[in-house]
MMTF fields as JSON, N, C-alpha, C and O atoms, coordinates in Angstrom:
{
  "mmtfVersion": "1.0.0",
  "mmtfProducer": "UNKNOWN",
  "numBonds": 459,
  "numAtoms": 460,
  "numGroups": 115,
  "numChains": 1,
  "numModels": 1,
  "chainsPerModel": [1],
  "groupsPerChain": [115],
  "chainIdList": ["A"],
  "bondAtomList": [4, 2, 8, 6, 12, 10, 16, 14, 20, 18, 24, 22, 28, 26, 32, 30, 36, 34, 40, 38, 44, 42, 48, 46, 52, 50, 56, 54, 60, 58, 64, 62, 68, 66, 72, 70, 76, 74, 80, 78, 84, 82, 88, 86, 92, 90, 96, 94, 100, 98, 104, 102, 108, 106, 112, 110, 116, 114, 120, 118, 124, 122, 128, 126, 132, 130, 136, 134, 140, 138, 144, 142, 148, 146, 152, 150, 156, 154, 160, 158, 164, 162, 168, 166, 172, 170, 176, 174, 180, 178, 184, 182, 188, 186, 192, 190, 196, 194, 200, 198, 204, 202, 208, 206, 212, 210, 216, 214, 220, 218, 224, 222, 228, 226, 232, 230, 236, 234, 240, 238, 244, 242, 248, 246, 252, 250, 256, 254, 260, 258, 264, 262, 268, 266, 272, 270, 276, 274, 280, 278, 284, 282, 288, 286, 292, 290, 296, 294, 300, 298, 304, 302, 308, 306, 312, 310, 316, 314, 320, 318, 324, 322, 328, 326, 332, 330, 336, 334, 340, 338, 344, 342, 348, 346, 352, 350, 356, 354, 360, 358, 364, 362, 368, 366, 372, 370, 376, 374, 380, 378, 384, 382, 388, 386, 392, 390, 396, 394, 400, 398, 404, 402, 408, 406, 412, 410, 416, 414, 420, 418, 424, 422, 428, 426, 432, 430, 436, 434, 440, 438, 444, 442, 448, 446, 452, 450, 456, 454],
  "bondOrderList": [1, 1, 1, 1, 1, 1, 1, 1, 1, 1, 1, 1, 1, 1, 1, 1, 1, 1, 1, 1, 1, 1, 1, 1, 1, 1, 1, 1, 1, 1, 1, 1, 1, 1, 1, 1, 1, 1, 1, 1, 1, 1, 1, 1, 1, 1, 1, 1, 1, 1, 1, 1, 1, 1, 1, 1, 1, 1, 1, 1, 1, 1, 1, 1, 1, 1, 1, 1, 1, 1, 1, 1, 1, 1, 1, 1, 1, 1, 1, 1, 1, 1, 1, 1, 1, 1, 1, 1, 1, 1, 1, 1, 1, 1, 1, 1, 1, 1, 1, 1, 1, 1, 1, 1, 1, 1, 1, 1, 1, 1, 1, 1, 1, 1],
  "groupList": [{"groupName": "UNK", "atomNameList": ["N", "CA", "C", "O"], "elementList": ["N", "C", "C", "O"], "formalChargeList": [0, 0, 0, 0], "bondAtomList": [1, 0, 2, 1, 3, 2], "bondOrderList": [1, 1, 2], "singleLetterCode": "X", "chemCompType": "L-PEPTIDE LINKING"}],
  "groupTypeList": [0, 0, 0, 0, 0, 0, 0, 0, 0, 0, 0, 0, 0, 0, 0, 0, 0, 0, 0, 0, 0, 0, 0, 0, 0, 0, 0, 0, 0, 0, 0, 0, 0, 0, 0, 0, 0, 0, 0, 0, 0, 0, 0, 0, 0, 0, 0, 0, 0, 0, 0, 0, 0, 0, 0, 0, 0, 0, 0, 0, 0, 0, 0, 0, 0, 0, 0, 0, 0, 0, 0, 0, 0, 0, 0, 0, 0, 0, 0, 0, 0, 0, 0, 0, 0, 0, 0, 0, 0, 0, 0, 0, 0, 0, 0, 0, 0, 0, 0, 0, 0, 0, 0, 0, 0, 0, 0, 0, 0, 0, 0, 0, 0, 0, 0],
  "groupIdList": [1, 2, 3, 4, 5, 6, 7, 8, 9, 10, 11, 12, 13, 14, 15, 16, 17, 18, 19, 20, 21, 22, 23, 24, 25, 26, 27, 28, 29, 30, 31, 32, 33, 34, 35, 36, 37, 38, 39, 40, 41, 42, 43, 44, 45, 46, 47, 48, 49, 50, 51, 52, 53, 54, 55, 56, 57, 58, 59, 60, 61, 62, 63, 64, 65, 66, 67, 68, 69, 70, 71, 72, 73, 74, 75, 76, 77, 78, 79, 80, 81, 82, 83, 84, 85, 86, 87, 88, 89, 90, 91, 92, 93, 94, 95, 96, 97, 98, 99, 100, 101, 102, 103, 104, 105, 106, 107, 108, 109, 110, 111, 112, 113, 114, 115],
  "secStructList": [7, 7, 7, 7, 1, 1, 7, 3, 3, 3, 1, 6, 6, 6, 6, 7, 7, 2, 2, 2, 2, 2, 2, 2, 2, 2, 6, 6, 6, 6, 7, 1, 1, 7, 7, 3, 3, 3, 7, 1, 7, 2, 2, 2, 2, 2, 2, 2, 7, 1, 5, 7, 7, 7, 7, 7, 1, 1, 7, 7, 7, 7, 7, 5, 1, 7, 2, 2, 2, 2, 2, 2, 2, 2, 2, 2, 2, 7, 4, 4, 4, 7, 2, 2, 2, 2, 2, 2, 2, 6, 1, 1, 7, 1, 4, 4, 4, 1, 7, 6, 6, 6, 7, 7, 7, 7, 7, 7, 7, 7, 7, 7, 7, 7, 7],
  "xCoordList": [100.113, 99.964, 100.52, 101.631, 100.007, 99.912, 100.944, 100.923, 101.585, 102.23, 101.126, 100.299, 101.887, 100.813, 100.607, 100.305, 100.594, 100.485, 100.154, 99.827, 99.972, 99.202, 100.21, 100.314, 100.879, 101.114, 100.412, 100.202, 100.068, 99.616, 100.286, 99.649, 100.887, 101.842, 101.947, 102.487, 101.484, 100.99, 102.101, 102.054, 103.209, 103.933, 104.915, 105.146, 105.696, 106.006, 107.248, 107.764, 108.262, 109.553, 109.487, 110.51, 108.179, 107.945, 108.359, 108.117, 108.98, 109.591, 111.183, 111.956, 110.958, 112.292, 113.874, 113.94, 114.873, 116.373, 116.352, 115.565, 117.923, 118.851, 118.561, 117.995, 119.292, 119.374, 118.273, 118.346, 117.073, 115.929, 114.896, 114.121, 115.181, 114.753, 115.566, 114.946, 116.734, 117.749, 117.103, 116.871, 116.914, 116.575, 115.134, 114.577, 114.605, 113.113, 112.879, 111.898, 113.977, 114.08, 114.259, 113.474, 115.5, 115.702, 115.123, 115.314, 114.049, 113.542, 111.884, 110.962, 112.158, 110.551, 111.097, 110.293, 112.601, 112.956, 113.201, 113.249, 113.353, 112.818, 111.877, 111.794, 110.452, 109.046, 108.367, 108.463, 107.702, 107.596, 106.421, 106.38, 105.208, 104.135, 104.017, 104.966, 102.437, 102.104, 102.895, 103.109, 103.15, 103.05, 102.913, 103.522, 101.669, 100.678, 101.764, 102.079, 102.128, 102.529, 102.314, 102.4, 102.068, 101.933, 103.24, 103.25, 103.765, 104.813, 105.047, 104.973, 105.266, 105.934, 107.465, 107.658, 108.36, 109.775, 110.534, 111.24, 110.566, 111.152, 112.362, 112.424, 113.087, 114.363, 113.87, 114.23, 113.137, 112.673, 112.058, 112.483, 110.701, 110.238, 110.861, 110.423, 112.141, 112.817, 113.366, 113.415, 113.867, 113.853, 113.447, 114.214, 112.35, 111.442, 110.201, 109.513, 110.156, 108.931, 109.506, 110.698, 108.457, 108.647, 107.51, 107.668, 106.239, 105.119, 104.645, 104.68, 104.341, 103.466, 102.106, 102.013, 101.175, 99.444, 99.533, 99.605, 99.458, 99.243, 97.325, 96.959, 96.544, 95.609, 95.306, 95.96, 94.218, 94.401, 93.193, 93.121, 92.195, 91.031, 90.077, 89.819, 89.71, 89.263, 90.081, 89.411, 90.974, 91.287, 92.826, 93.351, 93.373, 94.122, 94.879, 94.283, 96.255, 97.176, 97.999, 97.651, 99.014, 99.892, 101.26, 101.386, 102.151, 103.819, 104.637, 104.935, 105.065, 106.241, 107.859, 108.077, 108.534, 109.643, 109.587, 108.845, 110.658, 110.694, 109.931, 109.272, 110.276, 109.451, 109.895, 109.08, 111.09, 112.031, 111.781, 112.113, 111.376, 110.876, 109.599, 109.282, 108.914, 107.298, 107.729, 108.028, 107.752, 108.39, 108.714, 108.161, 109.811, 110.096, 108.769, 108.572, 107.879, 107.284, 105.871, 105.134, 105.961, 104.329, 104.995, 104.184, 106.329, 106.377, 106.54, 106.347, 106.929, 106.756, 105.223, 104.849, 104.599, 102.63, 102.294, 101.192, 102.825, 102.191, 101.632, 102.29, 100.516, 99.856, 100.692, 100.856, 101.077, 102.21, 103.351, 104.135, 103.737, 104.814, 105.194, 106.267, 103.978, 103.555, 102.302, 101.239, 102.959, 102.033, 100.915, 100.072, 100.911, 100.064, 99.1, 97.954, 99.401, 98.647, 98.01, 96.826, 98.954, 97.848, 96.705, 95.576, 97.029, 95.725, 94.651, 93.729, 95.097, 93.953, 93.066, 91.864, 93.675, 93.133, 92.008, 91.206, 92.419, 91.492, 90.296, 89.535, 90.367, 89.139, 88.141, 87.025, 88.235, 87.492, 86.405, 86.466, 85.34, 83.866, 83.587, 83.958, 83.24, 82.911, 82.62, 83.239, 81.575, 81.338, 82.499, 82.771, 83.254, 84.795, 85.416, 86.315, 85.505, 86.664, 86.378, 87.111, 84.62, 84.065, 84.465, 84.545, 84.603, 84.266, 83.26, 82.212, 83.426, 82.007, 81.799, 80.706, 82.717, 81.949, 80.998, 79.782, 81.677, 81.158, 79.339, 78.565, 79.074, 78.137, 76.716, 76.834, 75.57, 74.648, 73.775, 73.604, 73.089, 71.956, 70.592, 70.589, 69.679, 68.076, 67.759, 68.159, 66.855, 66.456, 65.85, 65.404, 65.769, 64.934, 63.441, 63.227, 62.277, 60.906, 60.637, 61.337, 59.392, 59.138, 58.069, 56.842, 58.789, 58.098, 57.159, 56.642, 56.833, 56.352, 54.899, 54.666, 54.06, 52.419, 51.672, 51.814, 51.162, 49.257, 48.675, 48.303, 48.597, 47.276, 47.575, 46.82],
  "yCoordList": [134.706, 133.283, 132.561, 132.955, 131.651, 130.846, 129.537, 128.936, 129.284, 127.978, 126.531, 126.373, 125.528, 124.507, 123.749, 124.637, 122.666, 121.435, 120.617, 119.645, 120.263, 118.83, 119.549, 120.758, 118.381, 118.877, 117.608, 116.643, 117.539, 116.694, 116.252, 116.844, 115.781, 115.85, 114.965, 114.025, 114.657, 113.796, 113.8, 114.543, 112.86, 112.592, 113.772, 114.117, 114.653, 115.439, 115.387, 116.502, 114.233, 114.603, 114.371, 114.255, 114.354, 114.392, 115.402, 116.437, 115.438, 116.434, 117.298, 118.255, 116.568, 117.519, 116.549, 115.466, 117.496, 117.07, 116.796, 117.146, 115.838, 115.316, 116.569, 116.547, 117.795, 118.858, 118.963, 118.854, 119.252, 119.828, 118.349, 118.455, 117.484, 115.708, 116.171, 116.18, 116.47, 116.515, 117.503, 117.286, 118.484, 119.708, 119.552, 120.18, 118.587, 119.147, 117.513, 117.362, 116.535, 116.048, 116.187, 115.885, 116.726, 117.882, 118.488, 118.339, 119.525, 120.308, 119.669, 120.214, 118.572, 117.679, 116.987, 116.768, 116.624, 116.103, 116.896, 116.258, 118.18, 119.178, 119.606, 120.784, 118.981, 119.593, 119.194, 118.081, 120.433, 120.003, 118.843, 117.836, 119.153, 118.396, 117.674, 117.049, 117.27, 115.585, 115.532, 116.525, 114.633, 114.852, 113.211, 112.144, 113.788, 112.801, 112.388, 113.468, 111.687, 111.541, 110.279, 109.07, 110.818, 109.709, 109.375, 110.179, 108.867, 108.863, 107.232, 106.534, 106.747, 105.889, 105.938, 104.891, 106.493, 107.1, 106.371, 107.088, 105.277, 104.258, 104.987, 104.758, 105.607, 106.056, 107.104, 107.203, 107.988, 109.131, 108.662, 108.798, 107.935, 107.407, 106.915, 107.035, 106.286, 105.483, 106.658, 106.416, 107.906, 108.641, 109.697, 110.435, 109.927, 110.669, 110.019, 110.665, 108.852, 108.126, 107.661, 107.358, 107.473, 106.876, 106.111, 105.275, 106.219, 105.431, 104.719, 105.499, 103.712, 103.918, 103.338, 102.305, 103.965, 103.358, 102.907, 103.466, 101.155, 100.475, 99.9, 98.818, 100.685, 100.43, 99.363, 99.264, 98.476, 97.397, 96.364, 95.692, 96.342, 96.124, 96.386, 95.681, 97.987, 98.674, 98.157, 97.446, 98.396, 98.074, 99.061, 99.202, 99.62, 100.24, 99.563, 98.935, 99.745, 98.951, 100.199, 101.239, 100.307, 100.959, 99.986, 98.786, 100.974, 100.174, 101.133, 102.181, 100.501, 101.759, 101.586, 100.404, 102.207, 102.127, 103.145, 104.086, 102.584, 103.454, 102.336, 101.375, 102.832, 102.005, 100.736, 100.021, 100.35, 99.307, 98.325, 97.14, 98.752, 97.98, 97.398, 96.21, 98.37, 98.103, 96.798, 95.821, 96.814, 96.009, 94.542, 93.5, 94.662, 93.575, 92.799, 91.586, 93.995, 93.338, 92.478, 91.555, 93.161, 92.657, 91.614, 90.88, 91.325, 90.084, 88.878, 87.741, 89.144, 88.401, 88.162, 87.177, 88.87, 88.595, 88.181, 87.637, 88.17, 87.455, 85.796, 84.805, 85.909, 84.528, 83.399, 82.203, 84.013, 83.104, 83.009, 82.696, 83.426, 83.096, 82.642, 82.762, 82.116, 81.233, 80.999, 81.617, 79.218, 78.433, 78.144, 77.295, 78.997, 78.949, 79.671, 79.229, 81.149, 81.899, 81.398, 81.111, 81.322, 80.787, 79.61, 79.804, 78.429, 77.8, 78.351, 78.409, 78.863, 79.441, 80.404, 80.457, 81.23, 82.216, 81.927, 82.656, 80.267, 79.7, 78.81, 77.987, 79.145, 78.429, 79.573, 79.178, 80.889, 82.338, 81.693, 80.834, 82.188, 82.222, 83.234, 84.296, 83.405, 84.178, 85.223, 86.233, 85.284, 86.814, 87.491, 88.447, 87.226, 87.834, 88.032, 88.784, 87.58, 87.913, 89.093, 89.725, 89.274, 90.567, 92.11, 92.375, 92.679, 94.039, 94.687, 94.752, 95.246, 96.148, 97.001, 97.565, 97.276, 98.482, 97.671, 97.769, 96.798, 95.857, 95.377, 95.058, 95.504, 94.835, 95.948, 97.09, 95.587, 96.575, 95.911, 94.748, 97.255, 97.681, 97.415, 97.866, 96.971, 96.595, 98.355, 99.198, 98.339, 99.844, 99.87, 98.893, 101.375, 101.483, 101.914, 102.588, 101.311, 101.391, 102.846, 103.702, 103.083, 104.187, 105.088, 105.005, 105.906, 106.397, 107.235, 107.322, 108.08, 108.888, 109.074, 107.904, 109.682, 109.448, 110.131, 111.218, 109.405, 109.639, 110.412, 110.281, 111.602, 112.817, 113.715, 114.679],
  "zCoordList": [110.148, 109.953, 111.177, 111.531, 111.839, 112.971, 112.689, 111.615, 113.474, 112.921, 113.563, 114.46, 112.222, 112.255, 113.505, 114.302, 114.12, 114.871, 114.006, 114.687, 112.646, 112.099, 110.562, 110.354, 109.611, 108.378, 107.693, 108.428, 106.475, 105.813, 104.336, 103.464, 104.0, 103.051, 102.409, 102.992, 100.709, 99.883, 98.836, 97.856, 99.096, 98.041, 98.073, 96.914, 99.128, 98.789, 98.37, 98.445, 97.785, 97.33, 95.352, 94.677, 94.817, 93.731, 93.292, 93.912, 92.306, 91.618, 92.574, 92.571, 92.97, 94.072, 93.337, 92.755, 93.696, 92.817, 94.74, 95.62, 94.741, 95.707, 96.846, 97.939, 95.98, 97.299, 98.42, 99.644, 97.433, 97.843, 98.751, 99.702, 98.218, 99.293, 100.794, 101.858, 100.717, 101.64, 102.719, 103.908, 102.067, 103.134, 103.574, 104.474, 102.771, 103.367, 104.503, 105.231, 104.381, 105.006, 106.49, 107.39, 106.553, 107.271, 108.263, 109.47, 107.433, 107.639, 108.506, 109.113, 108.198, 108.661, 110.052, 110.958, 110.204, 111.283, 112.583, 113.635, 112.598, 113.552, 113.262, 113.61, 112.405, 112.678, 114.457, 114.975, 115.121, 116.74, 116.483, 117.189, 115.101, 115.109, 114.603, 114.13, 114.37, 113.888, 112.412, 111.715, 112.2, 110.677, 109.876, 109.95, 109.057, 108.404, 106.876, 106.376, 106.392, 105.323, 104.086, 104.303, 102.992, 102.296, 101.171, 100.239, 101.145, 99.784, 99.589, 100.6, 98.59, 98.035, 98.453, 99.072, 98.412, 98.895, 99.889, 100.598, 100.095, 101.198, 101.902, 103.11, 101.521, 101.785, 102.353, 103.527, 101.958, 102.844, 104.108, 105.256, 103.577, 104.504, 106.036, 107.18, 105.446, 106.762, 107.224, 108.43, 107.065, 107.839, 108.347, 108.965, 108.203, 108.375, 109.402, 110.192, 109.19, 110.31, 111.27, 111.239, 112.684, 113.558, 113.877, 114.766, 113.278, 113.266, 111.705, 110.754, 111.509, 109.908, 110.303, 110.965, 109.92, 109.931, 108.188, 107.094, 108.916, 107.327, 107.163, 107.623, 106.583, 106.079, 105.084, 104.045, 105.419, 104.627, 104.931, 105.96, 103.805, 103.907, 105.456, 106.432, 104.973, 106.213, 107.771, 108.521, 108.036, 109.241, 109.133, 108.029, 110.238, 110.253, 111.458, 112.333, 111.427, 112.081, 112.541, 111.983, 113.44, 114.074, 114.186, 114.43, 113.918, 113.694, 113.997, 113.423, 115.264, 115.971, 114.947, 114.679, 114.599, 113.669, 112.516, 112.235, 111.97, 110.348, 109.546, 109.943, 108.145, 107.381, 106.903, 106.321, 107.067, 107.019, 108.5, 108.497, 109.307, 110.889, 110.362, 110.415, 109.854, 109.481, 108.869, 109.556, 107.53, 106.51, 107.176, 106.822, 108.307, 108.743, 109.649, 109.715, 110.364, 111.446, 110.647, 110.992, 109.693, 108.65, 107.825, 107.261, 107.58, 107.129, 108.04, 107.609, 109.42, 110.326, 110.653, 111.29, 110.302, 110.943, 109.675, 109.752, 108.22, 107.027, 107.301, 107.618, 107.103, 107.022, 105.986, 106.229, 104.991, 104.003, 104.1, 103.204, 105.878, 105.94, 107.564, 108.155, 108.009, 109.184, 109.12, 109.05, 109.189, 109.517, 110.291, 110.001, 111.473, 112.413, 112.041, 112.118, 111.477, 110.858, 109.9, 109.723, 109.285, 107.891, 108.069, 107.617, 108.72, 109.922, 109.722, 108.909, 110.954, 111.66, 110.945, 111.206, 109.976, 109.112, 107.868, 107.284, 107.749, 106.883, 107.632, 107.121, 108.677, 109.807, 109.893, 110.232, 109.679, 109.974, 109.376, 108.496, 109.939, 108.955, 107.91, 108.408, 107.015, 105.99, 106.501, 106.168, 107.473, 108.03, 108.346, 107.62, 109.257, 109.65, 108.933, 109.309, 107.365, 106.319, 105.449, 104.688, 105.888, 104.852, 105.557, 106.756, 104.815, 105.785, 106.224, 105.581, 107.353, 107.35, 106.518, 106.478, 105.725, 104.105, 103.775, 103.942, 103.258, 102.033, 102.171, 101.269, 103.846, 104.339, 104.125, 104.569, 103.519, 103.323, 104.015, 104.382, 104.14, 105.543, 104.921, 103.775, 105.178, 104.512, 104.763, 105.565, 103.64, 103.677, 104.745, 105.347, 105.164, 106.237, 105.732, 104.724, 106.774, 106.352, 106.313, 106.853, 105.519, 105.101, 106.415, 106.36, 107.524, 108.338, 108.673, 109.787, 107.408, 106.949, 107.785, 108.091, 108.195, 108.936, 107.481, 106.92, 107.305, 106.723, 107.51, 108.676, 106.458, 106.749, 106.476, 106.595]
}
């Protein structure tokens, strides 16, 4: 077995007691590679990250810090909590506020050749 470069790790201090959060904490802070994580776990989180990608109506963001930096820097960019933002945010045209999911494509014509 090869060691990884990429871990992917979905919630992993669920079910874990004090000890076992501790070590695998730990154990993730001398990991050499990427590591992808999802948890709810704020406390882990803050030490365990140094990036967070906050997803949020199709658009993905980058935030250098723990998750407590994040926290601070997205309530500083909240539209409800500057004025300027919030402005300007209600001037957008409708097109700009939709996503491109959301946006559907006219079928395409039927190309098919006769014969």
């Amino acid at each position: 077995m090869c060691r990884s470069d990429v871990l992917l790790l979905d919630e992993p201090t669920n079910h874990l007691d004090l000890d076992a959060v501790i070590w695998l904490q730990d154990w993730l802070c001398k990991y050499p590679g990427t590591l992808l994580l999802i948890s709810h776990d704020r406390d882990f989180l803050d030490t365990i990250t140094d990036h967070i990608v906050h997803i949020e109506q199709s658009r993905a963001e980058i935030y250098t810090g723990n998750y407590s930096a994040f926290e601070r820097m997205r309530a500083e960019n909240c539209p409800s909590n500057n004025p300027l933002l919030k402005n300007n945010s209600a001037k957008l045209p409708i097109s700009r506020a939709l996503s491109p999911v959301s946006r559907r494509r006219p079928p395409r014509p039927d190309r098919r050749r006769a014969g």
